[in-house]
ZADO-1210 file (C-alpha; in nm, 4 decimals, padded with zeros to 6 digits):
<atoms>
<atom x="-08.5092" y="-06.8669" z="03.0677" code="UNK" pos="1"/>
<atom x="-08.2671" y="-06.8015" z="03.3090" code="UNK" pos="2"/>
<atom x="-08.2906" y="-06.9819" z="03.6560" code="UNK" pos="3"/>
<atom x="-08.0220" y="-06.9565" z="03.9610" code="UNK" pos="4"/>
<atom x="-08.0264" y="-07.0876" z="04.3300" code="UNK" pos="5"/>
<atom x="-07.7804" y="-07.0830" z="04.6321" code="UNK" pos="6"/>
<atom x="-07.7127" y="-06.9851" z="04.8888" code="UNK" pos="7"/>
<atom x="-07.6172" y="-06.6067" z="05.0876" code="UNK" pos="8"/>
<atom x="-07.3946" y="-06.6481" z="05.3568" code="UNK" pos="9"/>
<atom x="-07.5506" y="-06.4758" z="05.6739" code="UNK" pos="10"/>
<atom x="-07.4793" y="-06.3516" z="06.0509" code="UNK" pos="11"/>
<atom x="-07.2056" y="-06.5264" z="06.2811" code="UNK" pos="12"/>
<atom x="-07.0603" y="-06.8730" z="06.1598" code="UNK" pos="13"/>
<atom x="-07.1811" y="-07.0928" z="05.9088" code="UNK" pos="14"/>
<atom x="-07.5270" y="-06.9721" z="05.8280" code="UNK" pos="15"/>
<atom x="-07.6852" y="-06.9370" z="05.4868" code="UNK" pos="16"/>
<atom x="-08.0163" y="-06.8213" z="05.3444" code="UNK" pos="17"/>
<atom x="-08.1482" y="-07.0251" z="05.0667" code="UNK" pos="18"/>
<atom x="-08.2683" y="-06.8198" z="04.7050" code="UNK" pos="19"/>
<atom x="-08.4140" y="-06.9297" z="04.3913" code="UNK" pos="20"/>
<atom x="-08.4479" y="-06.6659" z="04.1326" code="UNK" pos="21"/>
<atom x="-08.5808" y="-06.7294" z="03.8047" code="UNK" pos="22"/>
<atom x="-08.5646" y="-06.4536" z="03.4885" code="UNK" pos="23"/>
<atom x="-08.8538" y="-06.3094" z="03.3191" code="UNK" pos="24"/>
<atom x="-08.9590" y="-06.5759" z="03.0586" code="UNK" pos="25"/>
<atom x="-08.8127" y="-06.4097" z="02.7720" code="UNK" pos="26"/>
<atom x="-08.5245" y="-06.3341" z="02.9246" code="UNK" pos="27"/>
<atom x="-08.2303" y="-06.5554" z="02.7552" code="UNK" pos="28"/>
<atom x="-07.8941" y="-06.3591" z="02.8873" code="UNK" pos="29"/>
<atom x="-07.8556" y="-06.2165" z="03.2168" code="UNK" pos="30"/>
<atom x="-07.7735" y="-05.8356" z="03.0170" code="UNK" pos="31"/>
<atom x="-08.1914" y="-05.8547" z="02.9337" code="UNK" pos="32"/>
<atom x="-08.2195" y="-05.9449" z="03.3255" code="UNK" pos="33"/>
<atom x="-08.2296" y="-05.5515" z="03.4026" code="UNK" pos="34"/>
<atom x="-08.5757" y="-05.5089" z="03.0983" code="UNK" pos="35"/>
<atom x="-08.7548" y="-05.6258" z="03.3465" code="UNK" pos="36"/>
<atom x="-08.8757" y="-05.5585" z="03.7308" code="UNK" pos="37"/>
<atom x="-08.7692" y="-05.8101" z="04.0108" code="UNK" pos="38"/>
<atom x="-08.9981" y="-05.9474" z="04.2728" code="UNK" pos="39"/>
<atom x="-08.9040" y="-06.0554" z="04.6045" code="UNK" pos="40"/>
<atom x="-09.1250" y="-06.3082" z="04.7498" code="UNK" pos="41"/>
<atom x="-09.0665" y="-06.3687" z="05.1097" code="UNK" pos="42"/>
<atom x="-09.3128" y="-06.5766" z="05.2308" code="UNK" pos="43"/>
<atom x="-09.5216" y="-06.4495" z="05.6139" code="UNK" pos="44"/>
<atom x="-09.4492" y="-06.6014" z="05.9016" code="UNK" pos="45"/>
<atom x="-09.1813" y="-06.5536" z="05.9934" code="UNK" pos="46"/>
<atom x="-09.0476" y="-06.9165" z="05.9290" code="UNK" pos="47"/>
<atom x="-09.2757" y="-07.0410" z="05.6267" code="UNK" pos="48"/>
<atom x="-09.0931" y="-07.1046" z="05.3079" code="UNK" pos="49"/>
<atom x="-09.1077" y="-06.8945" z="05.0365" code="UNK" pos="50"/>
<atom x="-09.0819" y="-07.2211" z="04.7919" code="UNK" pos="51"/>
<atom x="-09.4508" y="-07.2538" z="04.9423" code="UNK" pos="52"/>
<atom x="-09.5022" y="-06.9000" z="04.7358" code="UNK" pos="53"/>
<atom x="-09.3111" y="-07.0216" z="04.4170" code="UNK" pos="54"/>
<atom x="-09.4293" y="-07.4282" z="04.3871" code="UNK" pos="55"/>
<atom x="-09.8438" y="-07.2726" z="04.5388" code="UNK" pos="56"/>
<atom x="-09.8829" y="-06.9817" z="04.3996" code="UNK" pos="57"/>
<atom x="-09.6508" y="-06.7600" z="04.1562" code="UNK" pos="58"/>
<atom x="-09.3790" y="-06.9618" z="04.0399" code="UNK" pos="59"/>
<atom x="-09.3148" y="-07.0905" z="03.6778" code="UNK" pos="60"/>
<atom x="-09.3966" y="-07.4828" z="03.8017" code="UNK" pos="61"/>
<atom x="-09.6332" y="-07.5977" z="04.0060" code="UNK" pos="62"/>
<atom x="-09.7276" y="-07.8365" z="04.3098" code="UNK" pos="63"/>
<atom x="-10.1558" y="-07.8559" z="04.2674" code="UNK" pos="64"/>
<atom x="-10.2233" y="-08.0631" z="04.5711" code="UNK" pos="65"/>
<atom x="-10.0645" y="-08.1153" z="04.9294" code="UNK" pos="66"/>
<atom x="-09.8978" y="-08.4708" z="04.9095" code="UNK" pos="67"/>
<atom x="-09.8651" y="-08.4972" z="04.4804" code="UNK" pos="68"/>
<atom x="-09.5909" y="-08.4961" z="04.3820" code="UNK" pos="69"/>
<atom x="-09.6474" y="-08.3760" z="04.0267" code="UNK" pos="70"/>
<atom x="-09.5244" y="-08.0648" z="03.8880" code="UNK" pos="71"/>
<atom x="-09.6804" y="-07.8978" z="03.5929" code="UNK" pos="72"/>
<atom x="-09.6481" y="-07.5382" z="03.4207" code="UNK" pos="73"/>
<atom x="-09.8283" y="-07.2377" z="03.5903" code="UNK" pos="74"/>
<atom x="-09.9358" y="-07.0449" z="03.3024" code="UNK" pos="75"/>
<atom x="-10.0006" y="-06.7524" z="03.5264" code="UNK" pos="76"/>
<atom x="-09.6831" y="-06.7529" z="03.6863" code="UNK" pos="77"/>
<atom x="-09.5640" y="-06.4163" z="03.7700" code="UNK" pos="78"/>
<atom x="-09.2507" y="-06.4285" z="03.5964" code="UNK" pos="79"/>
<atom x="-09.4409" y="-06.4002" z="03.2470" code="UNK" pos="80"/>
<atom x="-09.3925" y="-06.0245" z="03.3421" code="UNK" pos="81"/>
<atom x="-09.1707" y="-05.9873" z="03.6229" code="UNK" pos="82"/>
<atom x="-08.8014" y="-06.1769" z="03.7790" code="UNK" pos="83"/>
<atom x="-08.8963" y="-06.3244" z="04.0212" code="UNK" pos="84"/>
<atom x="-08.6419" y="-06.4229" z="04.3631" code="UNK" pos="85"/>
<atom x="-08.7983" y="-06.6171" z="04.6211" code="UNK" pos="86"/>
<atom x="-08.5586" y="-06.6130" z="04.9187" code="UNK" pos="87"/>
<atom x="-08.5885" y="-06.8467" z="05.2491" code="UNK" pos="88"/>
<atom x="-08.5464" y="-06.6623" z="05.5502" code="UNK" pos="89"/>
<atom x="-08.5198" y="-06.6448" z="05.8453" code="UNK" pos="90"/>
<atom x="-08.2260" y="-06.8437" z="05.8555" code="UNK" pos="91"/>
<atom x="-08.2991" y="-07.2296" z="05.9456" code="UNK" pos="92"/>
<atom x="-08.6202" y="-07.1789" z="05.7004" code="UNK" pos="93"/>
<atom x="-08.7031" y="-07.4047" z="05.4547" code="UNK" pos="94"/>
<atom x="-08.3444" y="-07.4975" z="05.2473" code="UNK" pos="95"/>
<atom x="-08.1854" y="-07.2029" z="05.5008" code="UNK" pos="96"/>
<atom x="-07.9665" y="-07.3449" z="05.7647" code="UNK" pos="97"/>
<atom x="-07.7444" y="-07.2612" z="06.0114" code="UNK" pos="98"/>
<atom x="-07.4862" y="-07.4709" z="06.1662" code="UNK" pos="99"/>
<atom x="-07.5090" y="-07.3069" z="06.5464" code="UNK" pos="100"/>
<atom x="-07.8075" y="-07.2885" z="06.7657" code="UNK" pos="101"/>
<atom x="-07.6597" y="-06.9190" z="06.8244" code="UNK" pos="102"/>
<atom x="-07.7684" y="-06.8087" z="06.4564" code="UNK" pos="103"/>
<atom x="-08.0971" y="-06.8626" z="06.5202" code="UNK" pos="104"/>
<atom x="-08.3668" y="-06.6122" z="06.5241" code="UNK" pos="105"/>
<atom x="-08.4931" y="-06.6389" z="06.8954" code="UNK" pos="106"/>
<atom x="-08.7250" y="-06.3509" z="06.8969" code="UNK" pos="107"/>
<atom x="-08.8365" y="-06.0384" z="06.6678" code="UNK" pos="108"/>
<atom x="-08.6840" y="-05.7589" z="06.8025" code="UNK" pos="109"/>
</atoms>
């Protein structure tokens, strides 16, 4: 399948929010990308990864335990029906960062 990961440049300055996307997992060009309904995951918080979401709970590959290390295949991983885009946010979340205090999220208005 198809599988992509970056970053989207955000705000003031140098400031980026991590993604990971993966295609549906019959998907084999990005035209068949658009058969299929995307899911965003953004994980609560605000400020808990959403690779806790995709490695815990939904994503093709798995983490089982806190602290192991080994990753196996989630046969009910969401993207056996859906795309599936797991984004880290705010920014200094997870693989986000920011290279100024001033980016920052300081409050949540």
């Amino acid at each position: 399948g198809i599988v992509a990961s970056g970053y989207l440049t955000v705000g003031k300055g140098n400031s980026a929010l991590a993604f990971l996307f993966y295609g549906q997992k019959d998907v084999r060009s990005e035209s068949q990308l658009r058969n299929y309904p995307t899911v965003l995951w953004l994980n609560g918080g605000p400020g808990s990864s959403s690779q806790i979401g995709n490695l815990q709970e939904i994503g093709p590959l798995q983490l089982f335990k806190q602290f192991d290390t080994t990753i196996r295949n989630n046969n009910y991983t969401w993207a056996n029906k859906y795309n599936l885009l797991f984004i880290d946010q705010p920014v200094g979340t997870g693989l986000s960062y920011a290279e100024s205090d001033s980016a920052f999220v300081k409050s949540l208005d």
